[in-house]
N, C-alpha and C positions, 0 to 999 in steps of 0.2 A: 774323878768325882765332879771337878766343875765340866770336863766335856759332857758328863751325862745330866747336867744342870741344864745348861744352853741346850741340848737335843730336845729336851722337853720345854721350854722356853721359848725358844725360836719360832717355831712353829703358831703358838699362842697370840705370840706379837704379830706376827703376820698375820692370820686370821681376824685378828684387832682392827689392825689396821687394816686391811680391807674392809671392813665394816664400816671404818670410819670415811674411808673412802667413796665406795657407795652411796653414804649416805649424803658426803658434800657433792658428787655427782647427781644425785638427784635434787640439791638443794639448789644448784645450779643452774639446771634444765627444766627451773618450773613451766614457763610458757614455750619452750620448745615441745614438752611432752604435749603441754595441753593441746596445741594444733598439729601435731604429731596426732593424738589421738581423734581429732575431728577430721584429720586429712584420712585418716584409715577410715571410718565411717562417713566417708563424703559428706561430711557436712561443713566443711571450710567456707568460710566466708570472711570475704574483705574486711579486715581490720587494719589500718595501717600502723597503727602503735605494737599490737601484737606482733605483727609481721616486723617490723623493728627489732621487737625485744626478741622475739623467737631466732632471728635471723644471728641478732650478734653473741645470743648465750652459745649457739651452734658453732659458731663459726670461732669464739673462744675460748668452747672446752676444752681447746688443746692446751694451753701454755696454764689456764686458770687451772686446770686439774694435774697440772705436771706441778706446778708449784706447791699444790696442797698435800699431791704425793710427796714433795720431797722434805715437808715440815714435817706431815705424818710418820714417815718414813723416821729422819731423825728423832723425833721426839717419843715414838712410839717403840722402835727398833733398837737405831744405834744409839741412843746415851742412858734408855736403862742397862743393854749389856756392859755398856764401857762403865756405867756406875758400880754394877755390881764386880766386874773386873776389878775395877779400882779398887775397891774395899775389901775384896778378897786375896790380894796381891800382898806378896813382901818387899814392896819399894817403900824403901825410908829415903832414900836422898836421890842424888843422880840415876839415871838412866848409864852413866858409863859404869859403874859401882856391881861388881862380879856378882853380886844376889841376884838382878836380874839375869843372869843366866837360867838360871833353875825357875822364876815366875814368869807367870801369863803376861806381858805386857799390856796394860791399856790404851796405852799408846797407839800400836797396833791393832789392838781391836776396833778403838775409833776409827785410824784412818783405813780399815776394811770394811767398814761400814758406809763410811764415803764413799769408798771404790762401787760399794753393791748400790747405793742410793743412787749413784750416777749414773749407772748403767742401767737401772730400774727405768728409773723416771726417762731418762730418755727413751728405753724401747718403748713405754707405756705412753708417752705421746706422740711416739711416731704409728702405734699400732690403732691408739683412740684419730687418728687424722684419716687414720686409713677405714676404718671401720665407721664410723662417723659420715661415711660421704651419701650413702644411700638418705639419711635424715638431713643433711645439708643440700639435696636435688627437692627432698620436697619441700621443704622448709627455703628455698628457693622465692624470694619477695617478685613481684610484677613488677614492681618499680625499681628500673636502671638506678637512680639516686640513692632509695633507699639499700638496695643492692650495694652500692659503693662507699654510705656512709654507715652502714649497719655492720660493715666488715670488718672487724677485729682480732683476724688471726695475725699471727706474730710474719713477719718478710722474711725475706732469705737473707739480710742478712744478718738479725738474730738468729733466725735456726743454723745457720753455720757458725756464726761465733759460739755458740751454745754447744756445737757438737766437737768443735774443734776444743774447747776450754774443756771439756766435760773428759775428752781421749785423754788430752794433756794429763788431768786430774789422775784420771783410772791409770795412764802408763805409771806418771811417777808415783801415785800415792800405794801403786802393785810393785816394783822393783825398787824403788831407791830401800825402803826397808829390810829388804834382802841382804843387797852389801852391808848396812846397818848393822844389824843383826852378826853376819860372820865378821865381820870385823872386830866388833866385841868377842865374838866367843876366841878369834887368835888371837886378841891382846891380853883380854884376864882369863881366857881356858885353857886346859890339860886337852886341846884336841886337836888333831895332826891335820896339819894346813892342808893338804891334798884331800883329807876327807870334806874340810868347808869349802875350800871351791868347787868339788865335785856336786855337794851339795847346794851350793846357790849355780852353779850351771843350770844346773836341772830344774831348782827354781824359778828363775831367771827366764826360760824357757819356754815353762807353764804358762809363767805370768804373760811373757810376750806374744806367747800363742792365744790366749784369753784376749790380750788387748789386740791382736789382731782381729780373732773372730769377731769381737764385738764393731772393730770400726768397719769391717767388713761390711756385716748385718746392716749400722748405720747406714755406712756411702752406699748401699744399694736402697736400701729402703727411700732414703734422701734422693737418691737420683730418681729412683720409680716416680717419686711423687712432684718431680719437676718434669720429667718425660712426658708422663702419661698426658697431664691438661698441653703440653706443648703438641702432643699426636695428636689429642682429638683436636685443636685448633686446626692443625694443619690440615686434617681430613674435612671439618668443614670450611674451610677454605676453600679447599677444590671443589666441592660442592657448589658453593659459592660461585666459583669461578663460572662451572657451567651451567651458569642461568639462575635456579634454584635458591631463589633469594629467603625463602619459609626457611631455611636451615637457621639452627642457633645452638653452637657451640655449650659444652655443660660449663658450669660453673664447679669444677671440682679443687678448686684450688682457694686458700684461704688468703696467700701473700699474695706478691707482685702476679704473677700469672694467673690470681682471681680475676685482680682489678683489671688487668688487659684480656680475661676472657670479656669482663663486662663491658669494655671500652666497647672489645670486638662486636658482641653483641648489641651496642646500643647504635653504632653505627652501620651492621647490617638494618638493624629495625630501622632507622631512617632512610636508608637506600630505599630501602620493599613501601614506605609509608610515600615516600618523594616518587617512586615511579608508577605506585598506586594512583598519584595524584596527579602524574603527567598521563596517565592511560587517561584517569577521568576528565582529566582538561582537555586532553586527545580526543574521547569522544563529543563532549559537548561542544567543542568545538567542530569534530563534526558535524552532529546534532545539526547548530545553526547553521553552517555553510549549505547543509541538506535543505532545511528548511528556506535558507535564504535563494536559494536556486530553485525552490518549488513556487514561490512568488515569483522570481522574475519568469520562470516559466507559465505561471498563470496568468500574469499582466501581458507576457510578449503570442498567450490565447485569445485574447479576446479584444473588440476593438471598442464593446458599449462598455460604456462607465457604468454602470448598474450590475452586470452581467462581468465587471471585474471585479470591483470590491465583493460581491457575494464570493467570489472563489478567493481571492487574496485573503479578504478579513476569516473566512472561516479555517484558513491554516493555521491560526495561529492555535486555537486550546489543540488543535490536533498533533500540530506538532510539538507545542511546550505545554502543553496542559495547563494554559493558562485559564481565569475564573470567566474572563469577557475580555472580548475584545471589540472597536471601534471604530468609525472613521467620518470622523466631521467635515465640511466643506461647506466655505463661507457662504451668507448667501450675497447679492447686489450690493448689497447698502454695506457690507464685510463688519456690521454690527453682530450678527449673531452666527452662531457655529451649527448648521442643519446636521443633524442626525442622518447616514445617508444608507448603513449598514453598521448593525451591530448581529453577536452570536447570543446563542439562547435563548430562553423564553424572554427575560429582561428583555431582549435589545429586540424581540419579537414587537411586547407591548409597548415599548418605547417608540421604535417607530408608526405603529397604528399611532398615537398620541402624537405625532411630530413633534419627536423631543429636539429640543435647541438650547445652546448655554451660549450666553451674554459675552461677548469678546472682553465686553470689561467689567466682567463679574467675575465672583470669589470663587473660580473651579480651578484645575489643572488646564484643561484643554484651552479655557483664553488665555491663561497664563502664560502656555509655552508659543500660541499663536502672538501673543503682544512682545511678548518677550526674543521672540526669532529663536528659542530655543529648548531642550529640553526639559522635562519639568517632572523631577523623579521625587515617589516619598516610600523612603522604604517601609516607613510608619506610618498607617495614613489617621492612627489618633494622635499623633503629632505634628500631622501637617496641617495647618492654616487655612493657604489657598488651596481649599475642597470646597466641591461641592458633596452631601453627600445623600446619595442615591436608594431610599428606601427599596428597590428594585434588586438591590447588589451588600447584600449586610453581609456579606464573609468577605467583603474585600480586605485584606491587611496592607496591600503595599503596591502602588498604583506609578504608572509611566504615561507620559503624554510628548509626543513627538510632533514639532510643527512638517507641516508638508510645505516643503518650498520649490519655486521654478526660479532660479536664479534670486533676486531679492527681494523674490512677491511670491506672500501665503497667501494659499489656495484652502488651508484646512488642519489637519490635527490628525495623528492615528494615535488613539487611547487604550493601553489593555490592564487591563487588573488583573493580582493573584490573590491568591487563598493565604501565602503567605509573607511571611514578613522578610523584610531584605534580601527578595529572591529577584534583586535585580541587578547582577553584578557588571562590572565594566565590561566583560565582553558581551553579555548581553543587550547592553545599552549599546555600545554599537552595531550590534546587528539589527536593533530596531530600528538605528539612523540609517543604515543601508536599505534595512526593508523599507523604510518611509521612501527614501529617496527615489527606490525600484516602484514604489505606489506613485508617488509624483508623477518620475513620467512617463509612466503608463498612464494615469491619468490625462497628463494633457498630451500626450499622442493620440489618447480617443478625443481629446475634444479638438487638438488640429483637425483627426480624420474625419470628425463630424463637419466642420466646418468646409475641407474640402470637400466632403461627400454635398452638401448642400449647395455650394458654389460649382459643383461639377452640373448637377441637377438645373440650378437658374440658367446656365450655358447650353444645356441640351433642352429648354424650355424653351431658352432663345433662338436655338437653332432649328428645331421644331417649326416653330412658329416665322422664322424666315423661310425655311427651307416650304411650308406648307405655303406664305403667300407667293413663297418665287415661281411657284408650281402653278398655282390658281391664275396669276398673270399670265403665264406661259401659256396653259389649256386656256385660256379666253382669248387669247388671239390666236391661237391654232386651233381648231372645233373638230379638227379630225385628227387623231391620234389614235388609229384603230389599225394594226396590221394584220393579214392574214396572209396563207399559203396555202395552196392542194384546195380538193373539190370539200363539199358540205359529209361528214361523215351519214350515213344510214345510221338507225335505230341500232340500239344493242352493241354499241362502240362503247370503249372504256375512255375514257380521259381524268387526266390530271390539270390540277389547277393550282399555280404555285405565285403566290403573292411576291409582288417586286418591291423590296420594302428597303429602305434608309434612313436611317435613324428613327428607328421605331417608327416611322411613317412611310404608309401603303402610299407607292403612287400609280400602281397597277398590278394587271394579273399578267400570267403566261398563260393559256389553255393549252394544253395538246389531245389530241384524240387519235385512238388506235384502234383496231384488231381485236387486238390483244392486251391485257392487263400489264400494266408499267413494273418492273421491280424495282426494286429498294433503291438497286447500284442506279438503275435509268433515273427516281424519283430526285436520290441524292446528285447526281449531275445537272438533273437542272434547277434543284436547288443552289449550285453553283453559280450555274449562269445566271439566274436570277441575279446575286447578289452581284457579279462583274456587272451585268447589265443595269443594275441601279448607278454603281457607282458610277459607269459611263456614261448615262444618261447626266445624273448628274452635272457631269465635265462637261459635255456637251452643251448643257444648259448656262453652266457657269461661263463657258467660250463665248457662246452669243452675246450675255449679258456683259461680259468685258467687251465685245467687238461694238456690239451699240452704243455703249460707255467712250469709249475710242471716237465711234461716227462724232458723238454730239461733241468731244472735246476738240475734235479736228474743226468741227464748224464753229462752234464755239470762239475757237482761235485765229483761224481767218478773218471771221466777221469781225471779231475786233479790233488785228490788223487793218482793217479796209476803214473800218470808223477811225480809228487814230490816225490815220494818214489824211483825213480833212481834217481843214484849218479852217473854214469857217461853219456856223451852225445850221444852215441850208444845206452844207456839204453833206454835215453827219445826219442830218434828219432824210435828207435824201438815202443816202448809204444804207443805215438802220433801215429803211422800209423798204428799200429796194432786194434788200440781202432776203431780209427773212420773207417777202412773197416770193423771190423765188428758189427759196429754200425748200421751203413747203407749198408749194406749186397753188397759192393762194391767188383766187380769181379776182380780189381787193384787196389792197393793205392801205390802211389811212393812217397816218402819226399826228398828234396835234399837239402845241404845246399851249396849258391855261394856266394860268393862274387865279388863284383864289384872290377874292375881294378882301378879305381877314389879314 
């Protein structure tokens, strides 16, 4: 009678209790479902409170709904049966007391309800851990921190003390009542020993067979779910390993191998962010060393100052996309900063207008000229020393680099951006290099101007000696005409090739032929032409040293011969005797007067 009580009973309770279950599961999982259901309708959006509370209701359903099963469980299951047990039982005293032979113990039915409640609850949180992990990947936070602080599943080594206390519980609260039981019945029954221990053998058996299967089920289920996150780790690992740094381990674990998938993962993300950001320091530091080699290459083109700054200053918006760029150069008085080239339309009208800022006025560009050095604002509405420039209204953040040639400024390279604080330290030095590479280029065109003009006053001057040493020369020689062979007839070819040195004509060659001259015949005496100036020349310059020689040779005797008289009739004789007949003069008189004054 009472087994057909509890068969319809049982069943009832359980169904209760599930209900009730369900229902603290979903009371649970409020904010889980709700982004659960906007992730299914892609409509998710960044909350980070939600993504908190979503993150850690998920990630503690397991141990929060194990507990609530195992209250429900008790309250709902085992202590109405053991109540009605109880009140249905013939136990008036002791449990040793031979009545209990013949009734249902409550005793027994409590601690079988134990046994079921702990085997319950634990498959039901190992299966909600398992089943659970597809809502715990989407439900998955962006943020590493929140990820680690939103984490609330139970470690390992709760879940092992839990599973180990729970065996313990189900082996002995399943056998010890066994021997219990036959012991009593061979101390106060009429029942032959060989049949109770045949009978709790068998029992005995049962039960150890159930407590096996169950820890079985556990230690595999337990092991899978410390496995599985340790293989995917290790598979992205190797991933990892070659190259592939986008890889990112799942988050399927609630305990200690959550927290170390997320370590894992927060320290891949800064690997992939840090090499991210050595590619791009990589490049822009190519960038500039590009740009800074296309400057010294445009400086080491060209030798006018005019015709370099147009190529230098206009590299720069091309290369860094900067808003303007410029280049000041002192002028005489090094009071003001001339305007010498700028880009754009600005630096267009600016130079028509000969723009110029005050060395010791409130701009960047006297600034960093007074100053010998650079003069950065990353804010230019919080910089001071501005000037600011109605021609240039997007400027945000402005650079002025002095030009210097050892410890004398010559000038200023100025560039403004669009933006703000877009002028980091290595960019600041590559404007000190390129300034530097402007410098001296700069004054390598103005040394080369200067020798270009000192080479020019030298071949003006030699020119012009070289034409009077000629005109001396043909005024005392009147014939300087050669020729060769008879007068050609009518209808002869001839060539006529100027004998030229140093851009000065000092004569012709004629030839006359037959025949028409070719190229090779015209270029060969172009040849000789030029030998033949220059020997002339030599020639010219041998005489002029041999006559130089004559008069120092006389020169030097005659004064020997005067210094060797001792009285002044001697030398006045000597002096006038020498020089008539030096110069084969038909009188020489010497006289000496002096003034009345």
């Amino acid at each position: 009678m009472q087994l057909q009580n509890f068969a319809s009973l049982v069943p009832a309770l359980i169904v209760l209790s599930n209900i009730i279950l369900l229902f603290i599961g979903w009371w649970l999982t409020r904010t889980a479902r709700k982004r659960l259901d906007e992730w299914a309708a892609n409509r998710l959006k960044p909350n980070p409170k939600d993504e908190f509370d979503a993150w850690r209701e998920i990630t503690s359903i397991t141990w929060r709904h194990g507990i609530a099963a195992a209250l429900v469980t008790m309250l709902v299951i085992v202590l109405p049966i053991f109540l009605i047990t109880y009140s249905q039982s013939g136990i008036t005293g002791s449990l040793l007391q031979p009545t209990s032979l013949k009734s249902s113990d409550p005793v027994y039915v409590f601690l079988g309800g134990i046994v079921a409640m702990f085997g319950v609850v634990i498959l039901l949180m190992l299966l909600i851990e398992r089943f659970t992990l597809p809502a715990r990947l989407a439900l998955l936070p962006t943020d590493f921190d929140t990820q680690l602080t939103g984490r609330a599943g139970p470690l390992l080594i709760h879940r092992f003390g839990i599973l180990a206390v729970s065996l313990i519980i189900v082996s002995v609260f399943s056998i010890a009542p066994i021997g219990f039981q036959q012991a009593i019945q061979i101390l106060y029954g009429q029942i032959n020993p060989s049949e109770v221990f045949s009978s709790m053998r068998l029992q005995s058996a049962l039960f150890s067979i159930l407590a096996f299967t169950l820890g079985t089920v556990f230690a595999y289920m337990v092991s899978r779910a410390i496995s599985d996150p340790i293989n995917e780790l290790i598979t992205t690992f190797n991933k990892i390993e070659g190259g592939d740094l986008k890889q990112r381990a799942r988050v399927s674990a609630t305990d200690e191998l959550g927290i170390v998938t997320v370590q894992f993962n927060r320290m891949v993300n800064r690997l992939e962010a840090l090499q991210t950001t050595l590619e791009q320091q990589v490049q822009e530091r190519t960038k500039q060393l590009r740009a800074t080699n296309d400057v010294a290459r445009a400086a080491a083109s060209s030798l006018d100052p005019d015709e370099l700054l147009i190529r230098v200053v206009d590299l720069f918006p091309e290369q860094f996309g900067y808003y303007y760029a410029a280049v000041y150069l002192l002028d005489t008085s090094e009071k003001w900063a001339e305007l010498k080239h700028a880009t754009g339309e600005a630096g267009r009208v600016l130079k028509q207008n000969h723009h110029r800022l005050e060395v010791a006025g409130k701009n960047m560009v006297g600034s960093a000229i007074r100053e010998r050095t650079a003069r950065i604002a990353q804010s230019t509405a919080q910089e001071k020393q501005r000037f600011e420039n109605p021609l240039l209204p997007y400027t945000r953040s402005e650079i002025a680099v002095p030009l210097m040639v050892g410890n004398r400024v010559i000038g200023a390279l100025n560039v403004q951006s669009t933006r703000e604080s877009d002028f980091g330290p290595d960019v600041i030095d590559t404007m000190r290099n390129m300034a530097s590479q402007v410098t001296v280029a700069l004054e390598n065109a103005r040394l080369f101007q200067e020798a270009q003009s000192v080479i020019k006053e030298m071949q003006a001057v030699q020119q012009q000696y070289l034409l009077e040493g000629w005109k001396n020369f043909t005024s005392e020689h009147q014939e300087m005409e050669y020729a060769v062979g008879d007068e050609s007839p009518e209808n002869t070819s001839s060539i006529n090739v100027p004998i030229t040195l140093r851009d000065q004509v000092l004569g012709q060659i004629t030839l006359e032929g037959k025949e028409d001259w070719s190229a090779e015949q015209q270029s060969l005496v172009d040849a000789i032409a030029v030998q033949a100036a220059v020997a002339l020349e030599n020639a010219r310059l041998v005489g002029e040293s041999r006559q130089v020689a004559v008069r120092e040779r006389m020169l030097a005797e005659i004064n020997s011969k005067v210094w060797s008289s001792a009285t002044i009739d001697g030398v006045l004789q000597t002096v006038i005797k020498e020089l008539g007949r030096r110069f084969d003069a038909s009188q020489a008189v010497i006289e000496l007067e002096m003034d009345e004054e």
